[in-house]
N, C-alpha and C positions, 0 to 999 in steps of 0.2 A: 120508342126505343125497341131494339128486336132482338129478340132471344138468341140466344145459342140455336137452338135449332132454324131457327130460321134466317140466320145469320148464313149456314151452310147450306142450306135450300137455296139462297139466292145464290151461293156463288154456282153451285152443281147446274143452275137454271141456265148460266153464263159462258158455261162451259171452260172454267179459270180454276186453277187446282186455288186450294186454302191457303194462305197465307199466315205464320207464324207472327204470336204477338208479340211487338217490341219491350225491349226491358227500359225499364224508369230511367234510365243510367245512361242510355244511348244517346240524350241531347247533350250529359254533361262530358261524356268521352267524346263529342264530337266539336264541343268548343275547345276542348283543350287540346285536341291534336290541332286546331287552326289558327292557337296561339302559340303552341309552340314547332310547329313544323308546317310553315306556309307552303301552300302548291308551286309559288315562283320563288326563288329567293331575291330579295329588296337591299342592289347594294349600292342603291342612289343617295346621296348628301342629302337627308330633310334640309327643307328649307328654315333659312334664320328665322326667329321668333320678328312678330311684328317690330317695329320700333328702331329706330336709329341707335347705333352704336358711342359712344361720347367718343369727342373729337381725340382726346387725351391720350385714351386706351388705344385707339388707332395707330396715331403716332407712335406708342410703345411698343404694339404689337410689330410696325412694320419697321423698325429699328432693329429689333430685338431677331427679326427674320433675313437682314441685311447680316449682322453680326455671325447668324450662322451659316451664311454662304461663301461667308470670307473663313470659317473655319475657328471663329472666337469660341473659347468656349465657355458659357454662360459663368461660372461660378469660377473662370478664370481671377478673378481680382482678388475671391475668397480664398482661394489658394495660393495665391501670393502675399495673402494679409502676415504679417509677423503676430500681428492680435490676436490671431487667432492657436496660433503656435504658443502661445505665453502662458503658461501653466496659472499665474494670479489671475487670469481675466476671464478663468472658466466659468465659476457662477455668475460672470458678470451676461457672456456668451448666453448661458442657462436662460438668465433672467430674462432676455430679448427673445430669447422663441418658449417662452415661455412653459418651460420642460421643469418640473418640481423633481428632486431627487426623494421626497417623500413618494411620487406617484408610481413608482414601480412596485410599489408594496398594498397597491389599490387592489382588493377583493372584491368580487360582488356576493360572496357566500355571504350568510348569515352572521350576525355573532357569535351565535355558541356555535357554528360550525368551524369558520374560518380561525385560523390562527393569528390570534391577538401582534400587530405590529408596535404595541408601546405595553408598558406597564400597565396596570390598576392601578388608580389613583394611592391605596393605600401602601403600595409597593416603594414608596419614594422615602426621601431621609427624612422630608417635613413631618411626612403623614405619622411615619412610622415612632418618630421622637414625638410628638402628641398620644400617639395609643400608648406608647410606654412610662409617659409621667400621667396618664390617666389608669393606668393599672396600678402604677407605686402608687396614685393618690387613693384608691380604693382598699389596696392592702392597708396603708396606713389608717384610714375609719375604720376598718375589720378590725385590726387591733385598738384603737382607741373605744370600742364597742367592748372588746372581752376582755376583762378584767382579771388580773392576774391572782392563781392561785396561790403561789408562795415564792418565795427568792430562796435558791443557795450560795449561800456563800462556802469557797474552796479556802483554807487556812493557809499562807503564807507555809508555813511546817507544823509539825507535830511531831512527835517523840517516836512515831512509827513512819515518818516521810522523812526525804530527801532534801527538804525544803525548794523544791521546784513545786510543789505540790502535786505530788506524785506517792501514791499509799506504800503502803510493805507488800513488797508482794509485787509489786508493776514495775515491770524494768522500763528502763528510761531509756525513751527515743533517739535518735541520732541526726537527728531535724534540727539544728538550730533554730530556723527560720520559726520555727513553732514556741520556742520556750519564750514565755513573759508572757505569751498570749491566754486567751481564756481556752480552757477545754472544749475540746469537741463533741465529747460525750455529754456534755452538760448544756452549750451554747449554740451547739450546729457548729457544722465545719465552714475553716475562714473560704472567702469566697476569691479565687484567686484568676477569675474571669479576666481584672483587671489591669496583669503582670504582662509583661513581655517576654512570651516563651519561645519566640527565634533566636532569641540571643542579637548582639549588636550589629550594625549592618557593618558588613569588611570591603573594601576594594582592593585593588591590585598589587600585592604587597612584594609580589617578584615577576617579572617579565618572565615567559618561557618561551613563547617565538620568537627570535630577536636578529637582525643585522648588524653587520658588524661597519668597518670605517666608511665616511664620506667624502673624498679628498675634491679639493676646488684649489682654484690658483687662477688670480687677475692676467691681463696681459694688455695691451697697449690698446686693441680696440674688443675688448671683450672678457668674456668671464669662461674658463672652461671648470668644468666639473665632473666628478666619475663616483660612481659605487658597485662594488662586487652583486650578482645576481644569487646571492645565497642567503636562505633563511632557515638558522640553528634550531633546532628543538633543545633545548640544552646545549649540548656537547655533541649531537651527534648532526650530519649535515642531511638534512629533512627534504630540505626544498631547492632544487638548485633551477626556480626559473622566478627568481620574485625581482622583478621589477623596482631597485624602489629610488627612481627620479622620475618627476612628476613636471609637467611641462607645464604652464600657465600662461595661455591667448599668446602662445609665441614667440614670446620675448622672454619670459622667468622661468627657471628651475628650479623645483627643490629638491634637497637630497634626502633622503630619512636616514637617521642611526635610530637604532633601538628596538621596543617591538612590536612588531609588524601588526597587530589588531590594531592598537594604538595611530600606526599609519594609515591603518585600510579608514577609522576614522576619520582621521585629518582630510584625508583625500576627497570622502564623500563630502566635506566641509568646503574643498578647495570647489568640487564638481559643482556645489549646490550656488558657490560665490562665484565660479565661472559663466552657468546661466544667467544669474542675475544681470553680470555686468556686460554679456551678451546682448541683455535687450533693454540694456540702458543706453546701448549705443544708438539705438532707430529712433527716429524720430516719428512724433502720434500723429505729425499731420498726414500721412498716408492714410491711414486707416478711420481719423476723424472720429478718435475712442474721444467721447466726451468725457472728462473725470479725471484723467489718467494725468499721471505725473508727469514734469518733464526729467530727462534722463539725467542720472547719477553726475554729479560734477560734471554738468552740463558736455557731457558726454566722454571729458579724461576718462581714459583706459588706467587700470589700475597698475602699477610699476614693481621691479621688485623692492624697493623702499617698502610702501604703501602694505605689500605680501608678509614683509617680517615684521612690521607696525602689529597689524591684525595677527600672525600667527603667535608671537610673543605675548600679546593681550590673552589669549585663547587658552596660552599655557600656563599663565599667571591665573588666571580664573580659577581652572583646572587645579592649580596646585593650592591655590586660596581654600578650597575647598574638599580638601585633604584626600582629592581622587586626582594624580596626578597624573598625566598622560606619556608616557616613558619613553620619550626619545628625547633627540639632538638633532633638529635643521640644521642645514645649510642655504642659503636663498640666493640664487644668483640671478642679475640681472642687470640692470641700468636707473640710475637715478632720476630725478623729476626731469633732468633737464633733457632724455633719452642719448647722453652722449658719456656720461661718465660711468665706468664701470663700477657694480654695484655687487659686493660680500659680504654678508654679515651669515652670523650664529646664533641659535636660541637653543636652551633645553628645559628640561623638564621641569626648571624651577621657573623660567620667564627669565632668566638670565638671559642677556643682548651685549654682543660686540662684535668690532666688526675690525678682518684686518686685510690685507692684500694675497696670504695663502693660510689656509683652512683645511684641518682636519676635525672628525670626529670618532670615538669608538677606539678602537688597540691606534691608530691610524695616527691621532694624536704624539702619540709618543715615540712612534716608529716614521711616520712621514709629515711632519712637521720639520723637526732638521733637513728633513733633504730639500722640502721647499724654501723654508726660511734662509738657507743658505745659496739659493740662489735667486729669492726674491727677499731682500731682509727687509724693503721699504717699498711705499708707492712707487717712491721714484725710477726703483728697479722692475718694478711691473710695469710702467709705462714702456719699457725700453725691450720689453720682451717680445717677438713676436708668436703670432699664433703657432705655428710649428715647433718652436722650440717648449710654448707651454705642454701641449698637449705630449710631449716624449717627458715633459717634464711629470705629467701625473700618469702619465703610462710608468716610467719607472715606478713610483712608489705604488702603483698597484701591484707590480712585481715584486718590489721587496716585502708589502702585505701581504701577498703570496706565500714567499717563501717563509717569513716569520710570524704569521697569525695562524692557528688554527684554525680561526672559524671564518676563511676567507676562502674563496676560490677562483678558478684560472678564468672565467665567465666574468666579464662587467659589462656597464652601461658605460658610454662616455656623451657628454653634450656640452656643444660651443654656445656661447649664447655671444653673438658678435655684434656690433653697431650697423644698422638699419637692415639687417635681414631677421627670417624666420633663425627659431632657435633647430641646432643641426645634432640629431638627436639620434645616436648607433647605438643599438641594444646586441645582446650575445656576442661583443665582442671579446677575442681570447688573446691569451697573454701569448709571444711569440719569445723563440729563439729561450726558453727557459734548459736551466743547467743545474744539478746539482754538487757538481764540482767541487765547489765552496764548500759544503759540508764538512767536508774530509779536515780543514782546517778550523774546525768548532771544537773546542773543550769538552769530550764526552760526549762525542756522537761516535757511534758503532764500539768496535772496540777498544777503542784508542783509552790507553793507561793514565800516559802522563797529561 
């Protein structure tokens, strides 16, 4: 082996300048520039792994590549599935790609780092009702351990008490709740942990958003219906865009009287029983849900019979249960048979009838007569026709109008006629109004006599 010095001797002998020693480091910075930044770049297809491909998967693959040259697009059928649109079939959906709604809450921190996604076992009602008749049981041996030093007894009276047992000298409380019991100074105070300090539960004891009349009236091939777009605060007119006929899969209306929380209610009720019977109508052999039911009365659509069956059950509940929901329906539509026109009423007791023209609200006592006198029976409703109904509840929106306070010029009106969709005008407004008549009213302005 040769020295340094003679290491430089040979090269000076050579006539070759010195040469600088490599660092340790230079073979491993030189593999890793050749793995990751190759001299050519390599942007040939490797070839496939040894081995034949299964017959199966071929066929799939080369389907599935026919499919996208015609422009299919893969997950087309899943986007046309209803099952998968169907809000009940979501954990079922879950269950199949195997997605856990606990697993978004997966940490891989430690325990005492991470924050806890459940309770402590002893956090629970079980655990916690065992710790606490294991603590009463212990206090109870503590005392059944120490032995009492002496008893007092408090005297009924004495010639210096009140006879509440109460000395000379102590004035006496103003706590009923306390007298006949034992002293607190003497026994501990009573423990009143056990009492109910909210006081009783109350519900709705006076509407305050409220609507006023719902007028409807039959006619020979159909049902029309109307309600003003105003919602009272009291007395003063708050809201003049509320909505309150509610359309049902096309064919049924309802009308709301009363107030309006109570309707936004109902409605989410109607919304929730309108999906339903949405996807009671499809049939599972498309989609090939194993499990699944077949559709609701084998796929009957619900009627507005069927509508005020259900919403009268709903208000009877409601009132059975001493929270009663504060309106008056109207339900227009068509009988089982989809040809007979169909009126009835419900309010807030589950009260039900049904007649050929209907009001609700002031509407009752002010457009009632004007309908009833020109429809007094079925018989006269068959004979009406659609145009003359519809001037027929346009009048008495107008004279609701002019004699209701809490009504305004703004209504909804809707035909619901035999085999079409229901024809449903919102913001429509009272025309050709007058207050002429006035002048002939008993004490309006300043008229004496």
């Amino acid at each position: 082996m040769l020295g340094l010095d003679e290491y430089g001797s040979s090269d000076e002998e050579e006539g070759q300048e010195p040469q600088p020693s490599e660092s340790p480091y230079s073979a491993a910075r030189a593999i890793v520039r050749n793995l990751t930044m190759p001299p050519v770049p390599n942007f040939e297809i490797p070839p496939s792994p040894p081995g034949s491909p299964p017959l199966k998967s071929t066929k799939q693959f080369a389907h599935f590549l026919e499919l996208k040259k015609k422009g299919v697009h893969f997950n087309q059928r899943l986007e046309n599935s209803s099952a998968l649109r169907n809000p009940s079939l979501l954990h079922k959906l879950r269950g199949f790609a195997s997605i856990d709604d606990e697993a978004q809450y997966a940490t891989i921190l430690s325990a005492d780092v991470a924050v806890p996604t459940v309770f402590p076992s002893w956090a629970y009602a079980e655990n916690l009702g065992k710790s606490q008749r294991e603590i009463a049981r212990k206090r109870e041996e503590e005392q059944k351990k120490t032995q009492r030093e002496a008893l007092e007894f408090v005297p009924a009276s004495d010639p210096g008490s009140s006879g509440l047992g109460i000395g000379k000298g102590e004035a006496m409380n103003h706590f009923p709740q306390a007298w006949g019991r034992p002293r607190d100074d003497i026994y501990g105070a009573y423990d009143h942990s056990f009492l109910q300090t909210s006081g009783p539960a109350q519900h709705t004891q006076q509407p305050i958003v409220t609507g006023t009349s719902v007028v409807a009236v039959k006619y020979k091939d159909g049902v029309v219906i109307a309600a003003d777009n105003l919602a009272s605060y009291g007395s003063l007119a708050r809201f003049t865009d509320v909505k309150r006929l509610r359309v049902f899969n096309n064919k049924s209306v309802i009308g709301f009287g009363g107030d309006v929380s109570d309707m936004q209610y109902l409605d989410r009720l109607l919304t929730s029983l309108s999906i339903r019977e949405d996807y009671s109508q499809h049939e599972a052999a498309e989609d090939d849900v194993s499990g699944e039911e077949q559709p609701l009365g084998g796929g009957a659509s619900l009627n507005a019979k069927n509508l005020h069956t259900y919403l009268s059950k709903v208000l009877y509940k409601r009132r059975s249960d001493f929270n009663p929901l504060w309106n008056v329906l109207l339900i227009a539509g068509f009988d089982h048979d989809g040809k007979t026109p169909f009126l009835a009423h419900a309010d807030l007791l589950g009260t039900t009838f049904s007649a050929p023209a209907l009001a609700t609200g002031y509407g009752a006592h002010l457009a009632t007569p004007i309908l009833r006198k020109r429809v007094p029976s079925e018989e006269a409703a068959r004979e009406l026709s659609r145009a003359d109904a519809i001037q027929l509840v346009k009048d008495c929106m107008k004279t609701l109008y002019y004699r209701d306070a809490r009504s305004l010029d703004r209504y909804s009106i809707a035909v619901v006629e035999r085999g079409q969709d229901v024809d449903l005008r919102e913001n429509e407004q009272l025309e050709n109004q007058s207050w002429a008549f006035a002048e002939r009213i008993r004490g309006y302005g300043t008229q004496i006599n």
